[in-house]
VOPAGU-2260 file (C-alpha; in pm, 1 decimal, decimal comma):
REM VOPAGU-2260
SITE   aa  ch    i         X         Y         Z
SITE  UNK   A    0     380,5     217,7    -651,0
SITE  UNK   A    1      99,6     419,8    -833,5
SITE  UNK   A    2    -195,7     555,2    -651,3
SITE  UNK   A    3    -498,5     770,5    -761,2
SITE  UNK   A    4    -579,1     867,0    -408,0
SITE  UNK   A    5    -747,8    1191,1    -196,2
SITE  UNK   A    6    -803,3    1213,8     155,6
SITE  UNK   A    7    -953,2    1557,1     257,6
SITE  UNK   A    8    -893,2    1672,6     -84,2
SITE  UNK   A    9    -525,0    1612,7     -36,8
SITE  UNK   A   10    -356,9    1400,7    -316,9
SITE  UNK   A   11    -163,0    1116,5    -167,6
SITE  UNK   A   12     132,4    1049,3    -306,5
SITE  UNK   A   13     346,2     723,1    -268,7
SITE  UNK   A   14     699,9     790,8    -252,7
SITE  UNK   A   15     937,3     485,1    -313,2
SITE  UNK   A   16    1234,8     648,6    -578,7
SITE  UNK   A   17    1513,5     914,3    -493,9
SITE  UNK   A   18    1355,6    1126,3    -760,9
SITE  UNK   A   19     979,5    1109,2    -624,0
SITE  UNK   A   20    1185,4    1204,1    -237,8
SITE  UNK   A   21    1378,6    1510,1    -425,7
SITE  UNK   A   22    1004,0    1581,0    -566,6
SITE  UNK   A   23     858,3    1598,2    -225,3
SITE  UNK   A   24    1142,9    1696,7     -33,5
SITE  UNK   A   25    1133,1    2048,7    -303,4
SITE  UNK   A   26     788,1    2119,9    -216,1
SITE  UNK   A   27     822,5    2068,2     163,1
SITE  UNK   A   28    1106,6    2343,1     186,1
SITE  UNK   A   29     860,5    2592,4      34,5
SITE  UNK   A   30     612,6    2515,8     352,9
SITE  UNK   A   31     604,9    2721,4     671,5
SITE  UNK   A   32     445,6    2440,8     829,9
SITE  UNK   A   33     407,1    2044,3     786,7
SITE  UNK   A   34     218,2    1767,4     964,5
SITE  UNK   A   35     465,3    1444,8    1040,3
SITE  UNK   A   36     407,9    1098,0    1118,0
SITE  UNK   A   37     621,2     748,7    1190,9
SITE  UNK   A   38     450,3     393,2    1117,2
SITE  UNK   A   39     717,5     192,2    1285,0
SITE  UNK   A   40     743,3    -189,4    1400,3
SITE  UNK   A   41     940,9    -243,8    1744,5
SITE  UNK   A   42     892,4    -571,2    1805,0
SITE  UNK   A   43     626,5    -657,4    1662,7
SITE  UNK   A   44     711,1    -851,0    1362,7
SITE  UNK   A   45    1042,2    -846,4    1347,6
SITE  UNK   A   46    1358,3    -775,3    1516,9
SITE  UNK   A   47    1452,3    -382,8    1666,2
SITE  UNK   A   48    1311,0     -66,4    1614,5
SITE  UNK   A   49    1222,4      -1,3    1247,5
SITE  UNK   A   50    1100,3     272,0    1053,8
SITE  UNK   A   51     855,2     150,7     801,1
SITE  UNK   A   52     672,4     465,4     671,6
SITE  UNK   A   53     716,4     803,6     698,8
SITE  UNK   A   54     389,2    1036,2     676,2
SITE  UNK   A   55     433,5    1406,9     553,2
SITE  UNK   A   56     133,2    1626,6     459,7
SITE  UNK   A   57     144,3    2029,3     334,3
SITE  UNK   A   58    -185,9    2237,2     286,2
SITE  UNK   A   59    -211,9    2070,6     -48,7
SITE  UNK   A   60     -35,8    1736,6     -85,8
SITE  UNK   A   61      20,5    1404,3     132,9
SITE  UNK   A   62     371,5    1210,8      90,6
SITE  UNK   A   63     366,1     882,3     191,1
SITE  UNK   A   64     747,9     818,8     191,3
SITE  UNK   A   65     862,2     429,7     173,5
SITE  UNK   A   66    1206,2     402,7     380,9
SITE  UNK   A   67    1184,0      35,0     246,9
SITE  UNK   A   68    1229,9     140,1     -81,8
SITE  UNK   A   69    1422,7     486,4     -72,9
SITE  UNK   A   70    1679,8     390,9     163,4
SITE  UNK   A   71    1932,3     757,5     167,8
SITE  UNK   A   72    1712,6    1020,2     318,6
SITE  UNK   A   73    1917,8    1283,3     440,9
SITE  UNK   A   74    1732,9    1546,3     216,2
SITE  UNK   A   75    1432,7    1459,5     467,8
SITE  UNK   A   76    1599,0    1475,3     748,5
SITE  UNK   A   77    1728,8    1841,7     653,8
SITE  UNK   A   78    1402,7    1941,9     623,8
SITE  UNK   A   79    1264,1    1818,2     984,7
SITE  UNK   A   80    1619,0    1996,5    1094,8
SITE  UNK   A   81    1530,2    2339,1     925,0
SITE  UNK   A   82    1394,9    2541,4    1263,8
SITE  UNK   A   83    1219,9    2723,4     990,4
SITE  UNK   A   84     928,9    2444,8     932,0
SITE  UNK   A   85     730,2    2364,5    1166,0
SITE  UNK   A   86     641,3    2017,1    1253,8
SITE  UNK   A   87     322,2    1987,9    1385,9
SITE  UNK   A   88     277,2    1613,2    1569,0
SITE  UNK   A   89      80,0    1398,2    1812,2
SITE  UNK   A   90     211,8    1226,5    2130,5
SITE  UNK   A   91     538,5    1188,7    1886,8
SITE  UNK   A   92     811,0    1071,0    2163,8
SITE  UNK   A   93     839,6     733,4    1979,7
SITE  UNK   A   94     889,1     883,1    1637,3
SITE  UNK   A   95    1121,1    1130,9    1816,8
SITE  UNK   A   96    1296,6     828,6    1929,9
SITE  UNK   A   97    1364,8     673,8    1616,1
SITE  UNK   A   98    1403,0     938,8    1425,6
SITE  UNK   A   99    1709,8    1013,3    1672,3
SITE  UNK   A  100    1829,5     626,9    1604,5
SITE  UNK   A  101    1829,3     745,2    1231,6
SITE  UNK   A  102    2044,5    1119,0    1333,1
SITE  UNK   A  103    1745,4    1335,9    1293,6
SITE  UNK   A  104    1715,2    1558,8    1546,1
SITE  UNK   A  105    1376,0    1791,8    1436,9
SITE  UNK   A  106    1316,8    2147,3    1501,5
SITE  UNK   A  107    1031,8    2352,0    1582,9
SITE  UNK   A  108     776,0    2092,7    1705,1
SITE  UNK   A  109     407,8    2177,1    1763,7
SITE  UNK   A  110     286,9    1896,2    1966,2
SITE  UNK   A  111    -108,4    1834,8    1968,9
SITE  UNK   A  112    -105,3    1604,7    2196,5
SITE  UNK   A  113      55,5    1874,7    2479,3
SITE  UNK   A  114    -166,1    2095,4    2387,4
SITE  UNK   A  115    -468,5    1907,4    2463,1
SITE  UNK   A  116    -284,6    1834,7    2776,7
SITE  UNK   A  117    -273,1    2238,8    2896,8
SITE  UNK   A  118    -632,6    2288,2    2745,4
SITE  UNK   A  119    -792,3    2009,3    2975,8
SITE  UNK   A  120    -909,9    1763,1    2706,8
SITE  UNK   A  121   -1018,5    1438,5    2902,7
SITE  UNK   A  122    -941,7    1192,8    2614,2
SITE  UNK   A  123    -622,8    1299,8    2416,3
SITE  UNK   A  124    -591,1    1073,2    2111,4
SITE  UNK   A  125    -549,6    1201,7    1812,7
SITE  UNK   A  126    -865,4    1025,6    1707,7
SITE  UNK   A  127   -1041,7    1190,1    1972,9
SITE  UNK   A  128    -907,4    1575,7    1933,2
SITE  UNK   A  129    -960,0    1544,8    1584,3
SITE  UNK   A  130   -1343,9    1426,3    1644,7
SITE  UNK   A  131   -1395,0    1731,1    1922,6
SITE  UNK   A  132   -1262,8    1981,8    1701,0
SITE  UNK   A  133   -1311,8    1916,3    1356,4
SITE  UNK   A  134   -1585,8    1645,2    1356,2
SITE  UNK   A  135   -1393,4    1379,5    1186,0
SITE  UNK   A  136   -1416,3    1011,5    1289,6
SITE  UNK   A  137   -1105,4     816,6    1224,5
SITE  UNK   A  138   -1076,7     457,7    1177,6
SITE  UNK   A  139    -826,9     283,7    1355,5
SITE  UNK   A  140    -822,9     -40,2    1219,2
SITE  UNK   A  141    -523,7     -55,8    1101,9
SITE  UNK   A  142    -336,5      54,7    1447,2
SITE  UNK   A  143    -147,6    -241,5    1486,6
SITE  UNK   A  144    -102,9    -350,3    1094,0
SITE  UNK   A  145     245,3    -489,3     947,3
SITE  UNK   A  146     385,3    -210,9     810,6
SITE  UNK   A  147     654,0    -422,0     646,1
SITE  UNK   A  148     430,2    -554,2     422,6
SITE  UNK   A  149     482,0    -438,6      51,8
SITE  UNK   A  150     283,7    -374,8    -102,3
SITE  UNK   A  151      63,7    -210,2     108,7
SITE  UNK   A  152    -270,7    -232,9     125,1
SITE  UNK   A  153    -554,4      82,0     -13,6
SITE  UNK   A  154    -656,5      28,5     367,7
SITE  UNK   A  155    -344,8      95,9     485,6
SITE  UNK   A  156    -236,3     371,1     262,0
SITE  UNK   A  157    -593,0     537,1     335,3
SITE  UNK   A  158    -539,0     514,9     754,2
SITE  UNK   A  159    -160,3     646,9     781,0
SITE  UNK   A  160    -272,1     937,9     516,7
SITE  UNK   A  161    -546,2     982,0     741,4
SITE  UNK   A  162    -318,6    1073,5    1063,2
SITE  UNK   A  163    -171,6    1347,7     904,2
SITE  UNK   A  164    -383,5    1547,9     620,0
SITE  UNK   A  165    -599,6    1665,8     898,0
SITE  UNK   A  166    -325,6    1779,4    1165,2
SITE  UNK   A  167    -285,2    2135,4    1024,3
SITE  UNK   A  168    -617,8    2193,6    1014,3
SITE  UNK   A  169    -683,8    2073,7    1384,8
SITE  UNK   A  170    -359,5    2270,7    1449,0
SITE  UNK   A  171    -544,7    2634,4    1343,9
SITE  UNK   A  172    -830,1    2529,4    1594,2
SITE  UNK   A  173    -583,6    2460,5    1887,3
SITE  UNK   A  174    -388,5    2780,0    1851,0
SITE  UNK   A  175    -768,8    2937,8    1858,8
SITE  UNK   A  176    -821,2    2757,0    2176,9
SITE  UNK   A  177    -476,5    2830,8    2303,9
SITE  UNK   A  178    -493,7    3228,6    2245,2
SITE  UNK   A  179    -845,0    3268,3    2407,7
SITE  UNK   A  180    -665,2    3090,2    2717,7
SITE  UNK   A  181    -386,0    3323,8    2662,6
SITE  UNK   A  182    -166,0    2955,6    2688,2
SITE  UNK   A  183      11,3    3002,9    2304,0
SITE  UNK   A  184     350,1    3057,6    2498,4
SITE  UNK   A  185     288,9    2803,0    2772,3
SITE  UNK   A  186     248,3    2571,5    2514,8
SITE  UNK   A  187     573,8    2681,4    2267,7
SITE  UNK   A  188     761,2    2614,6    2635,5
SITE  UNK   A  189     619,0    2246,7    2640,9
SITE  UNK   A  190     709,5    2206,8    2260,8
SITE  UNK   A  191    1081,3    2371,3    2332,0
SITE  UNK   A  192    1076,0    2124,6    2684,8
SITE  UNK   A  193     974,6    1811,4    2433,4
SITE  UNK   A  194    1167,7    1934,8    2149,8
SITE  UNK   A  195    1502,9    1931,3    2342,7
SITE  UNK   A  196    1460,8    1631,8    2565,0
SITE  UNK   A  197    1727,5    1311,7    2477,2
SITE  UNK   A  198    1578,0    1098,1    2270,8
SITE  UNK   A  199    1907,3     837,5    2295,7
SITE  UNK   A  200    1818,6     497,5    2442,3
SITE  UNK   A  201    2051,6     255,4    2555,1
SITE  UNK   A  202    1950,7     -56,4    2381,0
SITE  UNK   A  203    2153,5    -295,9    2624,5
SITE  UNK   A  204    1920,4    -170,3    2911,6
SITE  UNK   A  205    1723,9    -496,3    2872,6
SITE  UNK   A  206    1634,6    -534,6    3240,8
SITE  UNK   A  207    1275,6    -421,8    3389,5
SITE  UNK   A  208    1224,7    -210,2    3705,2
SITE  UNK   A  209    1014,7    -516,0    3797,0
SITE  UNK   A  210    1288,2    -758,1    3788,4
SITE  UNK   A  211    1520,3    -532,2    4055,4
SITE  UNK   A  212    1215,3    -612,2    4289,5
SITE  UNK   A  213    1182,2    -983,5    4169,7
SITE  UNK   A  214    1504,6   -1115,1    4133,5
SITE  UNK   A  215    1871,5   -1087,2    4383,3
SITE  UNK   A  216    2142,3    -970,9    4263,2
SITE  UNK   A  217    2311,1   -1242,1    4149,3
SITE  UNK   A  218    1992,8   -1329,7    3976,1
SITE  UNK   A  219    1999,0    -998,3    3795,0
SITE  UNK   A  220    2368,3   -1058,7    3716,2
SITE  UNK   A  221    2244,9   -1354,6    3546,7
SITE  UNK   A  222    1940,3   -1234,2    3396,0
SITE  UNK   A  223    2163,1    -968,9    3210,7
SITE  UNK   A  224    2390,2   -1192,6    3040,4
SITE  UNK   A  225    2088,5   -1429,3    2970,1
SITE  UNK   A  226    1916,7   -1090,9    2799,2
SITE  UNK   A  227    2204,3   -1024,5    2593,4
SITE  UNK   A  228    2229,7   -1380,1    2450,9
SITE  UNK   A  229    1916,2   -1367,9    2339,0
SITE  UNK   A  230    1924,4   -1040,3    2186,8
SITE  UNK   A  231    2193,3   -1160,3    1962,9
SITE  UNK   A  232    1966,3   -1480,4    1820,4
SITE  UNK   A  233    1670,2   -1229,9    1785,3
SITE  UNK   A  234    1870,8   -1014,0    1560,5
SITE  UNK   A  235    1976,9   -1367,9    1376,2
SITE  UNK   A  236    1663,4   -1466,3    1298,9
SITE  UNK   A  237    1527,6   -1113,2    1251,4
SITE  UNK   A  238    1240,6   -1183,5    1506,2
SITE  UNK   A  239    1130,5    -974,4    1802,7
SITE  UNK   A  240    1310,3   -1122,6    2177,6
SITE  UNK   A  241    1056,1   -1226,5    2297,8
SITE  UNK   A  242     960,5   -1480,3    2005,5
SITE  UNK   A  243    1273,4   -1643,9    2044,8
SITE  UNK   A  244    1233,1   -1742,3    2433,5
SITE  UNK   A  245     939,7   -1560,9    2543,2
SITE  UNK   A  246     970,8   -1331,7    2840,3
SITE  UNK   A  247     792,6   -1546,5    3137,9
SITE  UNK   A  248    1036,6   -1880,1    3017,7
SITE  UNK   A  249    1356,7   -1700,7    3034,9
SITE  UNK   A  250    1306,5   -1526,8    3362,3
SITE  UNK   A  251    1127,7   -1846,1    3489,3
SITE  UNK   A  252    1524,8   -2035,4    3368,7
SITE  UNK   A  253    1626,7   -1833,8    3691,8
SITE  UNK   A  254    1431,2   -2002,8    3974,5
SITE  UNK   A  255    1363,6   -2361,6    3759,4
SITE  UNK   A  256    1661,0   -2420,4    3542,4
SITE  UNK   A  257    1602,0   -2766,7    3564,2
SITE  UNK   A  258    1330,9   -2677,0    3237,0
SITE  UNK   A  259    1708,6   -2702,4    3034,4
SITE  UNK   A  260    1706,3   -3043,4    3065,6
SITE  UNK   A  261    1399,6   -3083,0    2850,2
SITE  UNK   A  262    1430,6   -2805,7    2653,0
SITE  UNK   A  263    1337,2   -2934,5    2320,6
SITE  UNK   A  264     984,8   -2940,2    2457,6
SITE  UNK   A  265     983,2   -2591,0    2613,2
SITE  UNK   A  266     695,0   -2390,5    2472,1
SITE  UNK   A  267     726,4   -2024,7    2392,4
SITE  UNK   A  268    1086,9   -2085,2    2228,9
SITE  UNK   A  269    1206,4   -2006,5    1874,8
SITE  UNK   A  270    1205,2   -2387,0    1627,1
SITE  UNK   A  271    1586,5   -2295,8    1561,4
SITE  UNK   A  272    1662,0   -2246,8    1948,4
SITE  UNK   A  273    1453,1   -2601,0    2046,4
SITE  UNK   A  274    1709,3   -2834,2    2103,0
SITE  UNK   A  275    1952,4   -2999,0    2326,4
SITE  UNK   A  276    2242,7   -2800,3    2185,5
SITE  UNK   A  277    2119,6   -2457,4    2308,4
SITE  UNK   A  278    1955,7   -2622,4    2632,9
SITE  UNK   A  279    2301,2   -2696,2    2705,7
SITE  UNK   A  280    2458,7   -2373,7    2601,3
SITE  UNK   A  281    2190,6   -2174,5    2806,5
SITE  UNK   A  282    2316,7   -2431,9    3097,9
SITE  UNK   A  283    2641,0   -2345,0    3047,9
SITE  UNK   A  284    2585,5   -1990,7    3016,2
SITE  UNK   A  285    2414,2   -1994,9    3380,2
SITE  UNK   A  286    2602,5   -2194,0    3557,2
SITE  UNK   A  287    2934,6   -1981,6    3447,6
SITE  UNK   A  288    2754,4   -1639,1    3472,7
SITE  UNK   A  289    2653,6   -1765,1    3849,4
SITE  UNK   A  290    3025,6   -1794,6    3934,7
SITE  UNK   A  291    3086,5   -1483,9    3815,1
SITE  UNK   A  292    2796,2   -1310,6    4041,5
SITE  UNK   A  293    2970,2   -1521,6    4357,7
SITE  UNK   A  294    3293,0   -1406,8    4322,0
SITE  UNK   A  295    3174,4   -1073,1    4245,8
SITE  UNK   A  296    3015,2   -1089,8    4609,2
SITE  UNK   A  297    2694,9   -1018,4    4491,4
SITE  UNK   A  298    2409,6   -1109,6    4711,7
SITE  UNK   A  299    2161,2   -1359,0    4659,2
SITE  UNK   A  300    1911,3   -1174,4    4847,3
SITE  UNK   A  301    1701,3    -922,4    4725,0
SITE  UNK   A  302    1849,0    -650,1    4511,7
SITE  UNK   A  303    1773,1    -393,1    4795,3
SITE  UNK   A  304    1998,1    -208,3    4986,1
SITE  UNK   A  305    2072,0    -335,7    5328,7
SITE  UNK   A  306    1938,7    -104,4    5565,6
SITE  UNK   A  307    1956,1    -150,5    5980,7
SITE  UNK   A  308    1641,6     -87,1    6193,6
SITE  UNK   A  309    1742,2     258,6    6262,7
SITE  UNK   A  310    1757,6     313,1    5906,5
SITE  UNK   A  311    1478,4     230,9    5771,6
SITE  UNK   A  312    1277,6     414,9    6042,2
SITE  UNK   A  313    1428,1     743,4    5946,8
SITE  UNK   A  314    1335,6     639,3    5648,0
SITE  UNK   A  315     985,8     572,7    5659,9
SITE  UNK   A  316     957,7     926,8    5902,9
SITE  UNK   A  317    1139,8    1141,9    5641,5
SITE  UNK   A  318     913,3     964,3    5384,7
SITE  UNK   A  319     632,9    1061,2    5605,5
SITE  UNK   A  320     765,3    1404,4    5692,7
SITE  UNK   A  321     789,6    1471,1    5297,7
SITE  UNK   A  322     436,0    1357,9    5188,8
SITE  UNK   A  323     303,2    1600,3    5456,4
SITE  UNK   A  324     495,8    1855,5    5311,6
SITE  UNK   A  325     373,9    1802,6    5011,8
SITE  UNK   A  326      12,9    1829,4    5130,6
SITE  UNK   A  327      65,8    2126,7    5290,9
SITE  UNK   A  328     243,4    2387,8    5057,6
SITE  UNK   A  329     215,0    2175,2    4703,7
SITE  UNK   A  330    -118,2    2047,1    4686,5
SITE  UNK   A  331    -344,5    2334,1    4757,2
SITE  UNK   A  332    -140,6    2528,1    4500,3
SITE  UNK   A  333    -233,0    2217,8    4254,8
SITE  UNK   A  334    -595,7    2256,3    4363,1
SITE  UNK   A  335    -592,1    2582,8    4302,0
SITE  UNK   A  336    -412,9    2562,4    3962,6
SITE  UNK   A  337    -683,1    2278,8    3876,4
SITE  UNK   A  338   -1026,8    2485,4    3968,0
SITE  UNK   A  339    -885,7    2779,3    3712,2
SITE  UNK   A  340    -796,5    2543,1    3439,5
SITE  UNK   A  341    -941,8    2232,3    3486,9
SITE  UNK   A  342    -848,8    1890,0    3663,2
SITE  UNK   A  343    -654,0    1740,8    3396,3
SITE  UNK   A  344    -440,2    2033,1    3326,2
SITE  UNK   A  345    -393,1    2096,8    3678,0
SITE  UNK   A  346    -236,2    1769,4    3700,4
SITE  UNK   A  347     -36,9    1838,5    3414,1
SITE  UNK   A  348      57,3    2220,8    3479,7
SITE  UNK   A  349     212,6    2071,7    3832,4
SITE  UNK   A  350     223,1    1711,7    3890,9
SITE  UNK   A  351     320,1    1513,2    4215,0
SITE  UNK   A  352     647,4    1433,3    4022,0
SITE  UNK   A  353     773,9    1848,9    4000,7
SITE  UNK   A  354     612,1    1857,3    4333,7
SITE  UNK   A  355     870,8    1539,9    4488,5
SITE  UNK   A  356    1171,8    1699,2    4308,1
SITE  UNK   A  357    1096,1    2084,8    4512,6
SITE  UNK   A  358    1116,6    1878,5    4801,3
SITE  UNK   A  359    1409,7    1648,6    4721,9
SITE  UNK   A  360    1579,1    1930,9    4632,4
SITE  UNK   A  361    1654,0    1785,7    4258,9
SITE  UNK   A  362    1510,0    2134,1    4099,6
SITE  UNK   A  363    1402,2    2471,6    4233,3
SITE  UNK   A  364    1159,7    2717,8    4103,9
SITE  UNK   A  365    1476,7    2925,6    3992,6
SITE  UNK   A  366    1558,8    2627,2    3741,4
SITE  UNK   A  367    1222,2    2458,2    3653,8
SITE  UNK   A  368    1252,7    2447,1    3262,4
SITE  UNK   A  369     866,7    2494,5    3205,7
SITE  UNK   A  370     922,6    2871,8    3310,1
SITE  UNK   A  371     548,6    2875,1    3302,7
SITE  UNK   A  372     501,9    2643,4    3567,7
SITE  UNK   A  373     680,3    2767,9    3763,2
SITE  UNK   A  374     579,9    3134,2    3749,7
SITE  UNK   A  375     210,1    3030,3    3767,7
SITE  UNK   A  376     332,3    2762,1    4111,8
SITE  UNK   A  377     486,3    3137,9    4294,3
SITE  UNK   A  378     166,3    3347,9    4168,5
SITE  UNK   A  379    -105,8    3108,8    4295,9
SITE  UNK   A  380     132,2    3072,1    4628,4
SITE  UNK   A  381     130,1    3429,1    4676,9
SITE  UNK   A  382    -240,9    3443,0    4639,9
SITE  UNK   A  383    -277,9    3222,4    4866,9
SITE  UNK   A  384     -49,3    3273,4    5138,5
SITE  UNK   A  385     196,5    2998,1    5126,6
SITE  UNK   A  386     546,7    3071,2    5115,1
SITE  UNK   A  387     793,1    2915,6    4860,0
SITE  UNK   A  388    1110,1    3096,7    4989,5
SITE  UNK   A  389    1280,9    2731,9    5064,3
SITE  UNK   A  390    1215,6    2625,1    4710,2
SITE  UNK   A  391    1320,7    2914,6    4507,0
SITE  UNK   A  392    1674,9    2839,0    4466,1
């Protein structure tokens, strides 16, 4: 695809050959630093987690790089790999996701988005750093655009240039920002944190947190299999799950399965899964997994644990005893943390979650792995006057 195209003076170039990736992938190992973003469809439009686009910019060019079209890209991934390049991104945990489902595991991240985080920015879009530092309004328009589309649109080819020929730029005015706040290393600890998280997913993990709180056990046991089935016929038809049976109708099969028996009319079902034939394979499929759950001995209760009286009182007092806890030693430190760096980095510097695993026990200050934190959690306690000696490990 040809395209006579600049976007803050950067030419865009459309990458959809091995030779036009060698091209680009040349240049970008000459760069000490590159801007990288993912347009990606999960769900959307069709079935799984798929990379669509892949947005690269360097000081002087933008490579719009069509995974479509240019399907072996292992020269790529070598260069997100090289710890020599940095990447500089925004709020990328999704693109770090997938770029993990495709074996890319990049190196040297500078995050934006985590740095707007420790520098108490109120609204942290990209949209919305860019416009506070640099004056440029973005249009979004095309957020939620079908990226499978070929070929794409000047729109579209405009917007996801637009998300990365400014990054470096906006980059040099964060590391300003950063430096006066003497945070530069705080933040390279958030990027090293963020950089070396797992990224793996378990795609079989199709059950909510909601539905352990909706459903028994033996419902859950059900649900499950009921999930899996219909994973399977999504990636038939190449069409996100829930456009096959929609989410409310196949958890609803659990407490009304009597909607089988008419299930050519069901709405929010698939044309090539509306008929008698799966109604009665879905039957099947419940009444055999619901056997299963009974021997099994699961409950049909709640999927709760069973807890006497007694129990759950202690409970609910060492549930009390820890939230006073927390009040006492944790939350003045956050307050005072907050009123020298602002409310929203505050909150992010030491957040009720770090302060619930000091008290569980689940990390200590010794073994907190933003070092910062916890440093700046003893200093502020020392100040003043609490003592952290249980939680030092």
């Amino acid at each position: 695809m040809n395209i006579t195209l600049k976007v803050n003076g950067l030419h865009v170039h459309y990458i959809d050959t091995p030779e036009g990736l060698q091209s680009a992938v040349k240049e970008l190992k000459k760069q000490e630093r590159i801007a990288l973003d993912l347009e990606f469809d999960r769900n959307r439009y069709r079935y799984g987690f798929n990379l669509c686009l892949i947005q690269v910019a360097t000081e002087k060019e933008c490579y719009l790089i069509d995974p479509l079209e240019v399907s072996e890209l292992q020269s790529l991934w070598d260069v997100l790999e090289d710890a020599n390049i940095q990447k500089v991104v925004h709020g990328a945990s999704e693109d770090m996701r997938l770029l993990y489902k495709h074996n890319c595991k990049p190196k040297n991240i500078f995050d934006t988005e985590l740095a707007g985080k420790l520098l108490d920015y109120q609204r942290l879009s990209l949209r919305n750093l860019l416009s506070d530092n640099l004056g440029v309004e973005m249009d979004k328009g095309q957020q939620t655009s079908n990226w499978f589309i070929r070929p794409l649109t000047m729109e579209q080819i405009h917007y996801c240039a637009s998300d990365v020929v400014y990054m470096l730029a906006l980059r040099e005015k964060i590391v300003e920002s950063l430096e006066e706040k003497g945070m530069r290393t705080w933040h390279e600890e958030d990027c090293k944190v963020f950089e070396e998280a797992d990224y793996s997913e378990d795609d079989l993990a199709l059950l909510k947190k909601s539905d352990y709180k909706a459903f028994s056990e033996r419902q859950l046991f059900v649900l499950e299999q009921l999930l899996e089935l219909r994973e399977e016929w999504a990636e038939q038809v190449n069409r996100p799950p829930a456009q096959v049976i929609n989410n409310g109708l196949i958890r609803e099969l659990l407490n009304t399965p009597s909607i089988l028996d008419n299930w050519e009319k069901a709405k929010g079902v698939h044309r090539k899964f509306k008929s008698q034939v799966v109604g009665k394979k879905l039957k099947t499929l419940i009444e055999k997994a619901s056997a299963e759950a009974l021997d099994l001995g699961l409950s049909n209760g709640r999927a709760r644990p069973n807890y006497s009286y007694e129990e759950q009182q202690q409970r609910i007092e060492a549930s009390k005893k820890k939230e006073e806890l927390r009040h006492q030693i944790f939350v003045p430190i956050q307050a005072r943390i907050k009123a020298m760096y602002g409310e929203s980095a505050g909150t992010f510097i030491f957040n009720k979650g770090a302060m619930m695993d000091l008290l569980d026990g689940t990390i200590t200050l010794a073994n907190m792995p933003r070092r910062y934190c916890a440093n700046l959690i003893q200093q502020v306690a020392n100040e003043i006057s609490i003592d952290l000696s249980a939680y030092k490990g």
